[in-house]
C-alpha positions in Angstrom: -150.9 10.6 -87.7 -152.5 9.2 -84.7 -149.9 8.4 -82.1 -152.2 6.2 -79.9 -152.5 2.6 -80.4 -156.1 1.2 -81.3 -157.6 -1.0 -78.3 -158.8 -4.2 -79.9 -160.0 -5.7 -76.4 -163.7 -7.0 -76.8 -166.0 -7.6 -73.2 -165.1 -11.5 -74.3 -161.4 -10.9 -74.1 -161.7 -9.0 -70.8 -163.9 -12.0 -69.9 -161.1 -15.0 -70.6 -158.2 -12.1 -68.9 -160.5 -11.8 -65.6 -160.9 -16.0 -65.1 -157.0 -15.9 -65.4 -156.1 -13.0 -62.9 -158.4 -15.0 -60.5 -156.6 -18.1 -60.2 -153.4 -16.1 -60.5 -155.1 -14.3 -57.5 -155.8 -17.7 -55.3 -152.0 -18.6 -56.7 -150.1 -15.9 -54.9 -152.6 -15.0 -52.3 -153.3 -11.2 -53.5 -156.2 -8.8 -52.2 -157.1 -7.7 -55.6 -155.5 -7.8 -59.2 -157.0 -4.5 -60.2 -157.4 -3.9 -63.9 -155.6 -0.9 -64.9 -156.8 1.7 -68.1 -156.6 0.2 -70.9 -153.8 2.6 -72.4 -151.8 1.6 -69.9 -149.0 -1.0 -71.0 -149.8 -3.6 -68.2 -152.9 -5.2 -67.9 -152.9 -5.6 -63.6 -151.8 -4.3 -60.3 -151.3 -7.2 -58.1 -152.2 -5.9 -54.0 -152.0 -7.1 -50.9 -153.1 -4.9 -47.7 -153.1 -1.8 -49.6 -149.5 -2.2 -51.0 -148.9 -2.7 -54.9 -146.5 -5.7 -55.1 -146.5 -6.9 -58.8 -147.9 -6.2 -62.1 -149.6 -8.7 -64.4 -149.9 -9.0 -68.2 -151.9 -11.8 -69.2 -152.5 -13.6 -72.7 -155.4 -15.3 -73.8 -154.1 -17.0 -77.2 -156.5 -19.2 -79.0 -154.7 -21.0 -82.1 -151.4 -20.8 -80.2 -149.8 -23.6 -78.5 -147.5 -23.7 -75.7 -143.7 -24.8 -77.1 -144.5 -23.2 -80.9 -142.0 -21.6 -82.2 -138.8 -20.1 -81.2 -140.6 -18.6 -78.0 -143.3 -16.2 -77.5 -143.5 -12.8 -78.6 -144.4 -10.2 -76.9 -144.4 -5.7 -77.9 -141.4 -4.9 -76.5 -143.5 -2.1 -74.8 -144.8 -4.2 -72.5 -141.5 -5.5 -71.3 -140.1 -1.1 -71.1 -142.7 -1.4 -68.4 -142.2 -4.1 -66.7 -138.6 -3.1 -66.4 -140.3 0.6 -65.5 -142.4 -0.7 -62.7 -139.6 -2.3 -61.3 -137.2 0.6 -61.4 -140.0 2.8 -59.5 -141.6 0.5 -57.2 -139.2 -2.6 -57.0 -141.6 -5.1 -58.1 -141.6 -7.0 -60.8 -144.2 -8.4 -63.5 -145.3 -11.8 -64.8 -146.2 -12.8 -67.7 -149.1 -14.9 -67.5 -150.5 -16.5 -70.7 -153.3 -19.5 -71.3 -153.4 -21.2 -74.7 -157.1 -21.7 -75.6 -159.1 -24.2 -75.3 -156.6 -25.1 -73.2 -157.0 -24.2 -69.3 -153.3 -24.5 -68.3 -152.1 -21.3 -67.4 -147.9 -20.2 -68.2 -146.0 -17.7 -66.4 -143.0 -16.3 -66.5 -141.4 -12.9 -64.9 -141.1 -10.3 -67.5 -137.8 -8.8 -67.1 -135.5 -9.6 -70.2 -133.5 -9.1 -71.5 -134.3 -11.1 -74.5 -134.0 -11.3 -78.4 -135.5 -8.8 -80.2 -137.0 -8.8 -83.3 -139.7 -6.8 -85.5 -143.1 -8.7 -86.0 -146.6 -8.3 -85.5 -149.9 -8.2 -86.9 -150.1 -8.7 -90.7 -153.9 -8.8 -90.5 -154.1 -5.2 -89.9 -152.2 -3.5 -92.8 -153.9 0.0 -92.1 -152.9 0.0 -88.4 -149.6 1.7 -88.2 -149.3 0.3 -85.2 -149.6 -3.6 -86.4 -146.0 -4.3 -86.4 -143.0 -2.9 -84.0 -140.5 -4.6 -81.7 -141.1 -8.0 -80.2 -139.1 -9.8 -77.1 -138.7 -13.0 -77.8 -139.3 -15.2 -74.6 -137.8 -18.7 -74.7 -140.4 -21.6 -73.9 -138.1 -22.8 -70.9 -138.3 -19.5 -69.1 -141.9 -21.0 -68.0 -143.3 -22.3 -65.5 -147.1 -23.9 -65.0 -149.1 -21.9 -62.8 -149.7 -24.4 -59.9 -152.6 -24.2 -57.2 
C-alpha cells in the first residue's frame, strides 16, 4: 500500500489559496507567505525580515457556509503540525478559510485542542486516505479577517 496521500490541488485551487495569503499578507504586514511543498502538512510560511513567524493553512470551500454545522473540520494532521511548528519554532498557525462565492475571509489560530472525530471524503472510496481523524473547530473560535 501506498503510504502517501494523493495531492488533489488543481492550478485553480492554488489560484483562490494565493488571492487569500495576499490579503492575509497586507493583514499582518508579512514579507512573504511562501508556499511550502505540497507534502508538507501546512500550506504557508509567514516572514518578516528573514525570520519565519507563523504558518498558514488556508481553505477555499465552495458549497460550505460559514456557521454550518457543529464547526469545521479539519485532518487532525494539519493541527499535529501546527502544534509541531510551535513546539520547534514558537510560532503558531492560523487557520484561514473563505467560503466561496463568498469573499469574507475566517481565521482562527490552530492550536486545539478540540473534539475529534473520524470523517472525511466519501466521494473517494478507493483513496485509503479519504477518511481519518478530524478536529472539530467551533464557529465562535473565529474571527473576520479585517483590513
Amino acid at each position: 500500500m501506498n503510504n502517501v496521500p494523493p495531492i488533489y490541488e488543481q492550478p485553480a485551487d492554488v489560484a483562490k489559496e494565493d488571492a487569500v495569503a495576499e490579503v492575509l499578507r497586507l493583514r499582518w504586514k508579512w514579507d512573504r507567505l511562501i508556499k511550502l511543498p505540497k507534502l508538507r502538512r501546512l500550506d504557508r510560511a509567514a516572514v518578516r525580515s528573514g525570520d519565519i513567524v507563523g504558518y498558514v493553512e488556508i481553505k477555499c470551500r465552495p458549497g460550505l457556509t460559514y456557521g454550518y454545522g457543529d464547526g469545521y473540520y479539519i485532518a487532525a494532521t494539519k493541527v499535529i503540525a501546527a502544534i509541531d511548528m510551535l513546539a520547534i519554532f514558537g510560532v503558531g498557525t492560523i487557520l484561514a478559510v473563505r467560503f466561496l462565492p463568498d469573499t469574507t475571509i475566517w481565521w482562527t489560530p490552530l492550536r486545539g485542542p478540540y473534539r475529534g472525530i473520524w470523517a472525511g471524503r466519501m466521494d473517494r472510496p478507493d483513496d485509503p486516505f479519504a477518511m481519518e481523524e478530524h478536529a472539530v473547530i467551533p464557529w465562535s473560535e473565529f474571527k473576520r479577517v479585517t483590513t
